[in-house]
mmCIF file of the N, C-alpha and C atoms, coordinates in Angstrom:
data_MODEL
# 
_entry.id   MODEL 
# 
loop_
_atom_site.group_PDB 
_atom_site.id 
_atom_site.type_symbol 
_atom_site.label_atom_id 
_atom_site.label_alt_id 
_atom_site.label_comp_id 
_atom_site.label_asym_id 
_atom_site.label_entity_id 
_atom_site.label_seq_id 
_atom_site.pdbx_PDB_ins_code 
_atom_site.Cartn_x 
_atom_site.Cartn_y 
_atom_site.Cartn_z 
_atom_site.occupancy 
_atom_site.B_iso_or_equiv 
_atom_site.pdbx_formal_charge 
_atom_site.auth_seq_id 
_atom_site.auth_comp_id 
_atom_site.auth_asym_id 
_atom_site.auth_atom_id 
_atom_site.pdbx_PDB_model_num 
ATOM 1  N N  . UNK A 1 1  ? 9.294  1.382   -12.324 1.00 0.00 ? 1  UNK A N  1 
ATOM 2  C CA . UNK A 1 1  ? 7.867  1.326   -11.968 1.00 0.00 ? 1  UNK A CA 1 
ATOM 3  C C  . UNK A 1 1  ? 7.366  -0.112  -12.082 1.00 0.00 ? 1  UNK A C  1 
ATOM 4  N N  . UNK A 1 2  ? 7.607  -0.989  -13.043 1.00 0.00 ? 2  UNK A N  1 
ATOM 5  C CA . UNK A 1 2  ? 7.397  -2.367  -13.449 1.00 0.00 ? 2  UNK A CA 1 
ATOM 6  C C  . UNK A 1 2  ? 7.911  -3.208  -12.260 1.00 0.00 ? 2  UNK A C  1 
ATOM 7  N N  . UNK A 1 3  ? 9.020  -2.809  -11.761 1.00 0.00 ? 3  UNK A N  1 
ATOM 8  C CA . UNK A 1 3  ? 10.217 -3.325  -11.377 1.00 0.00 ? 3  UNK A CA 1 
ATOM 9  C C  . UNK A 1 3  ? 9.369  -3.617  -9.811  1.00 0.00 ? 3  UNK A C  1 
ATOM 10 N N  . UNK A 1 4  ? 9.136  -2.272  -9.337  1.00 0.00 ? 4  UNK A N  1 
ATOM 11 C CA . UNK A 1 4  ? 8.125  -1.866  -8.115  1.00 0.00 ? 4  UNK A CA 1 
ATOM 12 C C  . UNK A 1 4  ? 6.799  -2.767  -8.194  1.00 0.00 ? 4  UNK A C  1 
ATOM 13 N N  . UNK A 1 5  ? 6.574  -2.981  -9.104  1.00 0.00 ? 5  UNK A N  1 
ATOM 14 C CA . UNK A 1 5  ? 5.246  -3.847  -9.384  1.00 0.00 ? 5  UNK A CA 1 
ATOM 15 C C  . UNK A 1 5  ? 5.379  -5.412  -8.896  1.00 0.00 ? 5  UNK A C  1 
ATOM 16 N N  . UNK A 1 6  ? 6.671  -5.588  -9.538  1.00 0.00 ? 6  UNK A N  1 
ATOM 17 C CA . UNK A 1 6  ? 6.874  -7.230  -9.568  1.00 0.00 ? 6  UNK A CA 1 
ATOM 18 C C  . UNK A 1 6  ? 7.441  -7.068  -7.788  1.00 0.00 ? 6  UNK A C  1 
ATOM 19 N N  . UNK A 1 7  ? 7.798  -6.754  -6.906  1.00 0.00 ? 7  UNK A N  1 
ATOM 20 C CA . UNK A 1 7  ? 8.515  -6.551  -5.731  1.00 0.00 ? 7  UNK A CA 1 
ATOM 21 C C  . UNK A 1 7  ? 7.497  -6.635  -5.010  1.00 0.00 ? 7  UNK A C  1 
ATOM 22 N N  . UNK A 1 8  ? 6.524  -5.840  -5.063  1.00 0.00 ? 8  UNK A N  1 
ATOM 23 C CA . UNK A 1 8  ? 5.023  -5.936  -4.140  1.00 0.00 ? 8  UNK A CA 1 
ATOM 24 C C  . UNK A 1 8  ? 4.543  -7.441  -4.835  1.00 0.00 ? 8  UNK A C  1 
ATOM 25 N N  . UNK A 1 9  ? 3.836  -7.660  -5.830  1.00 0.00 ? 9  UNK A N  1 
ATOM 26 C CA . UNK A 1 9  ? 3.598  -8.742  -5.747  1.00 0.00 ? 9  UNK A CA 1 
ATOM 27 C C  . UNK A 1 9  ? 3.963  -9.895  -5.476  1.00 0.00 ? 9  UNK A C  1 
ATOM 28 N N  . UNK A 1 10 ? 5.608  -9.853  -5.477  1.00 0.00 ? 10 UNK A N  1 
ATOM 29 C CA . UNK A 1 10 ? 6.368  -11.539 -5.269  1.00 0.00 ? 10 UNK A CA 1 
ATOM 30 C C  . UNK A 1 10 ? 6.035  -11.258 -3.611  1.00 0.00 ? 10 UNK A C  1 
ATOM 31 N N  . UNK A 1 11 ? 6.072  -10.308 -2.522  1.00 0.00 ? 11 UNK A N  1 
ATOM 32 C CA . UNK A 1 11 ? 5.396  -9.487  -1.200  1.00 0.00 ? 11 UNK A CA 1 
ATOM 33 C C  . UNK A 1 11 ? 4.113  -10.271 -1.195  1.00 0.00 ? 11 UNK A C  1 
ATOM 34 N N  . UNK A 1 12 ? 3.393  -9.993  -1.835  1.00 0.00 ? 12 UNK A N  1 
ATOM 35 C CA . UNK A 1 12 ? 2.253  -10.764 -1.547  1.00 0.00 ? 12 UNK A CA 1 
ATOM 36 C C  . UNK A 1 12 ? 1.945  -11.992 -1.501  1.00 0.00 ? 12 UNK A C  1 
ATOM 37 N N  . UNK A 1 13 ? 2.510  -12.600 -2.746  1.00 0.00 ? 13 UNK A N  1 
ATOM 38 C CA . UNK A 1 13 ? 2.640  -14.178 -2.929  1.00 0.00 ? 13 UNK A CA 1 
ATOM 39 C C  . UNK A 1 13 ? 3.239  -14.818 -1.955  1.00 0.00 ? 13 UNK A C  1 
ATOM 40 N N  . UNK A 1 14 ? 4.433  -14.069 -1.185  1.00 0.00 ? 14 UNK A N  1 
ATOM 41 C CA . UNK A 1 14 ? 4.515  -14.722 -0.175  1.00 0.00 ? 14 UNK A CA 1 
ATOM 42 C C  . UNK A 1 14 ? 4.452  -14.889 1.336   1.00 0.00 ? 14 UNK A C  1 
ATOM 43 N N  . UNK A 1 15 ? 3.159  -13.672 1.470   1.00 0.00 ? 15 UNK A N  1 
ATOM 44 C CA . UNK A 1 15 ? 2.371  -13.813 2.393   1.00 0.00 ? 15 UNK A CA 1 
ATOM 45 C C  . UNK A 1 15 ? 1.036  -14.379 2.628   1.00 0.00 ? 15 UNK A C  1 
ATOM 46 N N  . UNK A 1 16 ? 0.772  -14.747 1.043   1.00 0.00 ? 16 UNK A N  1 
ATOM 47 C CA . UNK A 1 16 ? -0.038 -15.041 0.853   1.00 0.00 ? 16 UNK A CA 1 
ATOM 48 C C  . UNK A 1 16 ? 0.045  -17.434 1.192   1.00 0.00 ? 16 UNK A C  1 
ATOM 49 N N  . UNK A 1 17 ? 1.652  -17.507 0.735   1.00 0.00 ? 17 UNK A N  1 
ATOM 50 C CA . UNK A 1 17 ? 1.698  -18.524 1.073   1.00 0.00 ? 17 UNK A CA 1 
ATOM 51 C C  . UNK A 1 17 ? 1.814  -19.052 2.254   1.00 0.00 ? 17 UNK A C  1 
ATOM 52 N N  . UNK A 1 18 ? 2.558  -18.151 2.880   1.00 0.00 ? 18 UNK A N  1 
ATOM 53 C CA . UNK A 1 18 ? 3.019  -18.376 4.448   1.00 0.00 ? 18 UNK A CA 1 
ATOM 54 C C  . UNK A 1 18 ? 1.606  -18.523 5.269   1.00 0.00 ? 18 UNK A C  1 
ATOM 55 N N  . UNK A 1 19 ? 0.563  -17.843 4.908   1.00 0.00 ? 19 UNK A N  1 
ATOM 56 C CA . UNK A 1 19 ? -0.951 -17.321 5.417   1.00 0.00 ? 19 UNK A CA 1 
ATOM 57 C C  . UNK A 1 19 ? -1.363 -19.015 5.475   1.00 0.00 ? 19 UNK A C  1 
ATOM 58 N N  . UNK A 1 20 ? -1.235 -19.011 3.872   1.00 0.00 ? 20 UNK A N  1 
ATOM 59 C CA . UNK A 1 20 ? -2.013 -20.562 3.892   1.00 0.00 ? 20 UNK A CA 1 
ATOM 60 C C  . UNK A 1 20 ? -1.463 -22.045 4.572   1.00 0.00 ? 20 UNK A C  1 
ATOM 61 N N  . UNK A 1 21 ? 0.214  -21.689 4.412   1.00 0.00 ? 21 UNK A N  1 
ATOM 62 C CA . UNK A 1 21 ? 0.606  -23.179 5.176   1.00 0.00 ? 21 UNK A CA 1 
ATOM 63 C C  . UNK A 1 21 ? -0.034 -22.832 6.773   1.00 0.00 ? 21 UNK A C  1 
ATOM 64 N N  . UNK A 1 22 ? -0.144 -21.776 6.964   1.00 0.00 ? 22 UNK A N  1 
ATOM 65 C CA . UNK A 1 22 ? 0.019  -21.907 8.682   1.00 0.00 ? 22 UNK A CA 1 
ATOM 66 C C  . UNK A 1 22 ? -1.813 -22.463 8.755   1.00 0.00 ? 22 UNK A C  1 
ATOM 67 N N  . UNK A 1 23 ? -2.381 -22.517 7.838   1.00 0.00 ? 23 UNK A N  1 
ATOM 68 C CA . UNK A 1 23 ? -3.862 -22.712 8.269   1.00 0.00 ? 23 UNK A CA 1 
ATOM 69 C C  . UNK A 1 23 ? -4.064 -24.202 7.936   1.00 0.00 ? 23 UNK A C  1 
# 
């Protein structure tokens, strides 16, 4: 369940980075 937690978030972080270089 933890495991699932950290998987979505490292998911986000790196859409979240990709989001920002492209801007």
């Amino acid at each position: 369940m933890v495991q699932s937690f950290s998987v979505v978030f490292l998911y986000w972080f790196y859409v979240f980075m990709k989001s920002a270089s492209e801007n």
